[in-house]
C-alpha angles and dihedrals in degrees: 000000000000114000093232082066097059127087121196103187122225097254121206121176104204122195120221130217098266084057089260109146122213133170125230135186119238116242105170150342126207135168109236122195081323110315128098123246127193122201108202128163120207102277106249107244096187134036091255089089096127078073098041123111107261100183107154117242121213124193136166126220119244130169119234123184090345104308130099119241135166112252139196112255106246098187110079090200086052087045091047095053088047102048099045096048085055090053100051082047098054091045079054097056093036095062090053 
């Protein structure tokens, strides 16, 4: 099999806020008014993906003690512009 075939996805494992890991794939980054903003759907583990779950996660990036970590959105107007800017991307690139 040729190597431009193959994908190999971005994986992130995120850890929630009971302590549970899960890994997600990476979709898309964008800088937004000045913050940073990370797409990500959950990573398929099996080959019955066309039934999984494909809910897109958003998270923002925030630093915290020093460090950088990927946070929920707590401002549902902030959530809202962001959202909705990933999505119209995503149709973009769907319709390619």
């Amino acid at each position: 099999m040729s190597e431009m075939n193959e994908y190999t996805p971005d994986l992130f494992e995120l850890i929630d806020e009971e302590g549970n890991k899960k890994q997600f794939e990476l979709i898309d980054v964008a800088e937004i008014e000045g913050e940073q903003y990370f797409a990500m759907l959950p990573a398929v583990e099996d080959d019955d993906f066309l039934n999984s779950d494909c809910e897109l996660v958003i998270l923002k990036s925030v630093e915290e003690d020093g460090e950088e970590i990927l946070a929920s959105i707590d401002d549902d107007d902030e959530f809202e512009t962001v959202s909705r800017f990933f999505m119209e991307r995503l149709q973009e690139a769907l319709e390619e």
